[in-house]
C-alpha positions as CSV (number, residue, x, y, z in Angstrom):
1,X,-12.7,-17.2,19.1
2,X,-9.8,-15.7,17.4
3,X,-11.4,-12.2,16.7
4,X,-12.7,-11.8,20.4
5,X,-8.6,-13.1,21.2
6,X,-7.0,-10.9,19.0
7,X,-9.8,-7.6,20.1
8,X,-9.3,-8.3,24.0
9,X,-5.3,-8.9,23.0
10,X,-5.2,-5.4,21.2
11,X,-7.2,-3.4,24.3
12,X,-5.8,-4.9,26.7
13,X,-2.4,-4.1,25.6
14,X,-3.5,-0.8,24.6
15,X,-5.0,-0.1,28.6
16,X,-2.0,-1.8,30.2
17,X,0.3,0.1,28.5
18,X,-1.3,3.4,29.8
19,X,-2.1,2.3,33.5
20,X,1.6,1.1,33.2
21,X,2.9,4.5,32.6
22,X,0.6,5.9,35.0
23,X,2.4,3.9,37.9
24,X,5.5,4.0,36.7
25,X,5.4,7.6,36.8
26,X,3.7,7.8,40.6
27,X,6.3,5.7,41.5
28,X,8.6,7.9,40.3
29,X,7.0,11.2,41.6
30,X,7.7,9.6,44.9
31,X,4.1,9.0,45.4
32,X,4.2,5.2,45.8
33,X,1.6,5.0,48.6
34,X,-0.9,6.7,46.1
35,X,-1.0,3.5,43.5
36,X,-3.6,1.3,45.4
37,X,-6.1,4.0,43.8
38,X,-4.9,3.3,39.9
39,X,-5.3,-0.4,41.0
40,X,-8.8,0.1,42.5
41,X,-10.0,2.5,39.4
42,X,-8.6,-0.6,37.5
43,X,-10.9,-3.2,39.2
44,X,-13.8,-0.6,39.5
45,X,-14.0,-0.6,35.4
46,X,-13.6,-4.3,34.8
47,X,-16.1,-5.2,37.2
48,X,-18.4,-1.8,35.3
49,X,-17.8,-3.4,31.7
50,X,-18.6,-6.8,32.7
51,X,-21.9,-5.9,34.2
52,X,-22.2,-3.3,31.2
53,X,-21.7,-6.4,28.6
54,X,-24.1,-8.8,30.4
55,X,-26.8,-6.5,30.4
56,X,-26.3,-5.6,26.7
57,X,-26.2,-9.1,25.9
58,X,-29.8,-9.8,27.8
59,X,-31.2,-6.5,26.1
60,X,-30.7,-7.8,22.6
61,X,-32.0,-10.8,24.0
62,X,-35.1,-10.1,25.6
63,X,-36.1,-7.4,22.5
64,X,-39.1,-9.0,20.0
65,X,-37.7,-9.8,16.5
66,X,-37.8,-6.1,15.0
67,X,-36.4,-4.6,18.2
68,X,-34.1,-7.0,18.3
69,X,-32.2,-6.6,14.7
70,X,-32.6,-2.9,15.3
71,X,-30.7,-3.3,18.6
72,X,-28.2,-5.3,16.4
73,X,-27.7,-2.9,14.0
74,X,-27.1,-0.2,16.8
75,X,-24.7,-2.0,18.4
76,X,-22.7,-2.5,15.6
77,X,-22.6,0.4,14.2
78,X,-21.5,2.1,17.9
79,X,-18.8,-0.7,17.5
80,X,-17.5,0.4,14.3
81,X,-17.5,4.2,15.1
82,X,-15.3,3.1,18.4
83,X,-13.0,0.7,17.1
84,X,-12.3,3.2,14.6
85,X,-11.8,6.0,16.8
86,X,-9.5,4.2,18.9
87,X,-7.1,2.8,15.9
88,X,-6.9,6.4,14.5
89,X,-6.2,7.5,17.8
90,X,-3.8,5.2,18.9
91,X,-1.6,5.6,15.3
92,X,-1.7,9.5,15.8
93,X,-1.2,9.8,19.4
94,X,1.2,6.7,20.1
95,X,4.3,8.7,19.7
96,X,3.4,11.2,22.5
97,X,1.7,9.2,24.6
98,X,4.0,8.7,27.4
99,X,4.7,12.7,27.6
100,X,1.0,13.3,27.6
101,X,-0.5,11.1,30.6
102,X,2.7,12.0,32.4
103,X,1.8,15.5,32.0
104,X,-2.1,15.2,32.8
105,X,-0.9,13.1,36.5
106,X,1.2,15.8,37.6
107,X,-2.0,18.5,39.0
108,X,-3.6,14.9,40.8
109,X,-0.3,14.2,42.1
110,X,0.8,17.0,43.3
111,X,-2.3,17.0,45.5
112,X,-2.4,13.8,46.3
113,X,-0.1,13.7,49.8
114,X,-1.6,10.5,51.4
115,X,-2.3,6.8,50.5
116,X,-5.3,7.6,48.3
117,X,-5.5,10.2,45.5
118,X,-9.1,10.6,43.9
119,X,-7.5,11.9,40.7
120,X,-5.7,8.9,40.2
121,X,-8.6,6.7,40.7
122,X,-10.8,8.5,38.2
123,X,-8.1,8.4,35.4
124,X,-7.2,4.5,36.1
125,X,-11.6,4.1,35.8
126,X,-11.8,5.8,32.9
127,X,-9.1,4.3,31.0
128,X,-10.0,1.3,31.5
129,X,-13.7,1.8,31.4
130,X,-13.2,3.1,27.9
131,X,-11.6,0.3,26.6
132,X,-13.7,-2.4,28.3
133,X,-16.9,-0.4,27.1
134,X,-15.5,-0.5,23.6
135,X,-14.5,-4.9,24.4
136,X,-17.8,-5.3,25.4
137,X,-19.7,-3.6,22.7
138,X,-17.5,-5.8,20.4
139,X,-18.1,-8.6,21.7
140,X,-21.7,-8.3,22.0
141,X,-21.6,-7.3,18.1
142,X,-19.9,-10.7,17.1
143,X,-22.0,-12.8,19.1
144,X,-24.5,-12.1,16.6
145,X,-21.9,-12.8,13.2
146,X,-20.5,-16.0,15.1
147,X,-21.9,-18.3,17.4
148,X,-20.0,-20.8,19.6
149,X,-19.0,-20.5,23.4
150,X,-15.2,-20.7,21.7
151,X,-16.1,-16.1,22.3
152,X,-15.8,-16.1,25.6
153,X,-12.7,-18.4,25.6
154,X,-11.1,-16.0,23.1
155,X,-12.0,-13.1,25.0
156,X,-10.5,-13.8,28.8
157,X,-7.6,-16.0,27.1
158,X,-6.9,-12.2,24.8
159,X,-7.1,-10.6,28.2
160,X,-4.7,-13.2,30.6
161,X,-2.0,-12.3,27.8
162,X,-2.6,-8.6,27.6
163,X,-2.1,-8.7,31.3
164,X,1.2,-11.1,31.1
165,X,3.1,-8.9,28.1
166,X,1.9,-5.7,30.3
167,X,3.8,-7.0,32.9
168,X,7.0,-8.3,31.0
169,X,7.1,-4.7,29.8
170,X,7.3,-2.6,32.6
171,X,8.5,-5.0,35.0
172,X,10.6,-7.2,33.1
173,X,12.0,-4.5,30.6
174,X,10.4,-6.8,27.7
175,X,11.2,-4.7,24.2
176,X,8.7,-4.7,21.7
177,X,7.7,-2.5,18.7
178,X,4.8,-0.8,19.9
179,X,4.2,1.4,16.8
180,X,4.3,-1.8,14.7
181,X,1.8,-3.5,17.1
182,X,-0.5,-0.7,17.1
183,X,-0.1,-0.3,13.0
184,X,-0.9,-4.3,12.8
185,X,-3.5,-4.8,15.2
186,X,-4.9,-1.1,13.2
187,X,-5.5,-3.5,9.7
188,X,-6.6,-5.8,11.7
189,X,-9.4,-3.6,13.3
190,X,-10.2,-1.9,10.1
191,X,-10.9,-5.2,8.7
192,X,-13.2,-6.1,11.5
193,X,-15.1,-2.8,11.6
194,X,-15.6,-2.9,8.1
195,X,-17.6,-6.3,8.5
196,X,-19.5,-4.9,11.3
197,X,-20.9,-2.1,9.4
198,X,-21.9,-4.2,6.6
199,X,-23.5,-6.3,9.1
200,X,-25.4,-3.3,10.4
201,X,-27.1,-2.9,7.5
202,X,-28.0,-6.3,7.0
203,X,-30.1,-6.2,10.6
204,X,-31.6,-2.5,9.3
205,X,-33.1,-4.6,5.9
206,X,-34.1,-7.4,8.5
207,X,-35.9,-4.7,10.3
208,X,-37.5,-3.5,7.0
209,X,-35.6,0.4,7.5
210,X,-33.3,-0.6,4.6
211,X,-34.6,-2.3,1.4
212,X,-32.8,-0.7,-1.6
213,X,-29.6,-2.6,-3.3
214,X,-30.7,-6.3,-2.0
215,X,-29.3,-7.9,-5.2
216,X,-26.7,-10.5,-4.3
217,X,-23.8,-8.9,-5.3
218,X,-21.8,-12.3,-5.9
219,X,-22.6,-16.1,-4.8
220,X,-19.5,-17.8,-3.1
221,X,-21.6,-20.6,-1.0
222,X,-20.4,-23.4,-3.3
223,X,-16.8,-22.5,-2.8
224,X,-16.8,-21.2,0.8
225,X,-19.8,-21.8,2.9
226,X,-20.4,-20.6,5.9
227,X,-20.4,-23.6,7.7
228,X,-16.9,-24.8,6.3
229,X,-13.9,-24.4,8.5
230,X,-12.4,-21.4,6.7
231,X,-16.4,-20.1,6.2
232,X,-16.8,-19.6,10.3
233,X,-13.1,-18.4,10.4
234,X,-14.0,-15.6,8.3
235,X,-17.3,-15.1,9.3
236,X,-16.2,-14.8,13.2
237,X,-13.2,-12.5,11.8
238,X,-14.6,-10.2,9.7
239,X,-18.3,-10.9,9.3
240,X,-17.8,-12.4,6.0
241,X,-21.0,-13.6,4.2
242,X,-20.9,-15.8,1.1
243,X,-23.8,-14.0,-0.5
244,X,-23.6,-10.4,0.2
245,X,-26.3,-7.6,-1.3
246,X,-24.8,-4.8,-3.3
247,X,-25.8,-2.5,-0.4
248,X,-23.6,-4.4,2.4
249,X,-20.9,-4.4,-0.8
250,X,-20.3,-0.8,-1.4
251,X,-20.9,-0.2,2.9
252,X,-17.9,-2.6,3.3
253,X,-15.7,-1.0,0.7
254,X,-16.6,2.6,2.0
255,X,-15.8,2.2,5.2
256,X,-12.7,-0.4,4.2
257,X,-11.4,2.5,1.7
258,X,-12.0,5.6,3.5
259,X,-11.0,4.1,7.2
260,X,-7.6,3.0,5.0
261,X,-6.3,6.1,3.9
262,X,-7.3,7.8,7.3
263,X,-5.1,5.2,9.4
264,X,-2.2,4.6,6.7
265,X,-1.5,7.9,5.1
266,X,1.7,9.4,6.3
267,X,1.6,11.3,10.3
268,X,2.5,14.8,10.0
269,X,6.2,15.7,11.4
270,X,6.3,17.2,15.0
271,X,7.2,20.6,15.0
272,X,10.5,21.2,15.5
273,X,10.9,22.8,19.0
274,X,11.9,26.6,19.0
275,X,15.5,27.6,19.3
276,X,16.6,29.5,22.2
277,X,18.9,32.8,21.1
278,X,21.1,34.2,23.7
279,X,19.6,38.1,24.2
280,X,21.4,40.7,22.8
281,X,24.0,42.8,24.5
């Protein structure tokens, strides 16, 4: 429950935040009559992902045994390349991100004289779409670490508060630390991909395509089962098994290590915009 909370928290933020700027801008452009188009693109992509995680979720389930752990192992390795993308994203692009959608809305504003702009729709869909593909091939990858219905609770209880700090920001003038959010939430992320991809190897040994480094690397089931409290916290978190193989081991710590330095190593400094010289006489 907490990892599908903290997930939907984190992308819902992350999409509320850019469909936020995007009408505070219209509204600015003096284009007001032109928002019911981000809000339909809006509903357009949750109702896509939710249809697009239901019928990922009967795939896996309607697969025989060897299809089946492949289809695991796919979608969890898709997960971990997108929840990657989007952190490293996110920390590089946060500081400009305001200058850059407002910049990519002015060609469908400027064409958009009516109630409805097209462009405007598209951009709302996408946006969203992206991040509720990436939710829903989350969640779908988790179901299969941690079971309970306590996912689903997690998941629309992350997106009610996404929705409610979205709103105390741009309506409310709510202040928050966006960059130390996004660098939080990031760990957080890393952490969670890093369990998915040893996960995904797990499903391609259960599927007999992997069968080199299956020695248990350690034995921690007399100190922290999986079915203890803590066990099923950790397991639901970051797909933590008490007896890992040295393959799913070093596949943890490669993606855990390299992921790392990607997303903490120091951003580059903006270039320093060019000086204008008076012209010469």
């Amino acid at each position: 429950m907490l990892a599908a909370f903290l997930i939907m928290l984190r992308e819902g933020i992350e999409a509320a935040l850019i469909i936020g700027i995007m009408a505070g801008y219209t509204v600015r452009r003096g284009n007001a009559k032109a928002l019911p188009a981000i809000w339909a693109g809006v509903l357009a992509a949750v109702a896509a992902s939710v249809a697009g995680a239901i019928v990922l979720y009967r795939t896996g389930q309607e697969l025989p045994e060897v299809a089946h752990e492949l289809f695991e192992a796919a979608v969890a390795l898709i997960a971990v390349v997108l929840l990657l993308s989007m952190a490293l994203w996110m920390r590089r692009a946060g500081r400009g991100l305001r200058h850059e959608i407002e910049h990519s809305l002015d060609s469908g504003l400027d064409g958009s004289a009516g109630r409805w702009s097209w462009a405007l729709f598209l951009a709302a869909f996408l946006i969203v779409g992206r991040e509720g593909l990436e939710s829903a091939l989350f969640l779908v990858a988790i179901t299969q670490q941690a079971t309970g219905s306590g996912m689903l609770t997690g998941a629309l209880l992350g997106v009610a508060v996404s929705v409610l700090v979205g709103f105390a920001i741009f309506q409310l003038g709510l202040k928050i630390n966006l960059g130390r959010f996004f660098r939080v939430t990031g760990a957080f992320v890393i952490l969670v991909a890093a369990g998915l991809a040893a996960k995904a190897l797990h499903h391609l040994h259960e599927a007999g395509l992997w069968n080199s480094l299956q020695g248990t690397a350690f034995d921690l089931s007399g100190v922290l089962p999986n079915d203890s409290i803590l066990g099923s916290v950790l397991a639901g978190l970051f797909g933590f098994n008490p007896t890992p193989s040295w393959g799913e081991v070093i596949v943890y710590l490669a993606v855990l290590i390299g992921s790392s330095y990607l997303f903490f190593r120091p951003l580059p400094k903006p270039a320093p915009a060019a000086r204008r010289t008076a012209p010469t006489v």
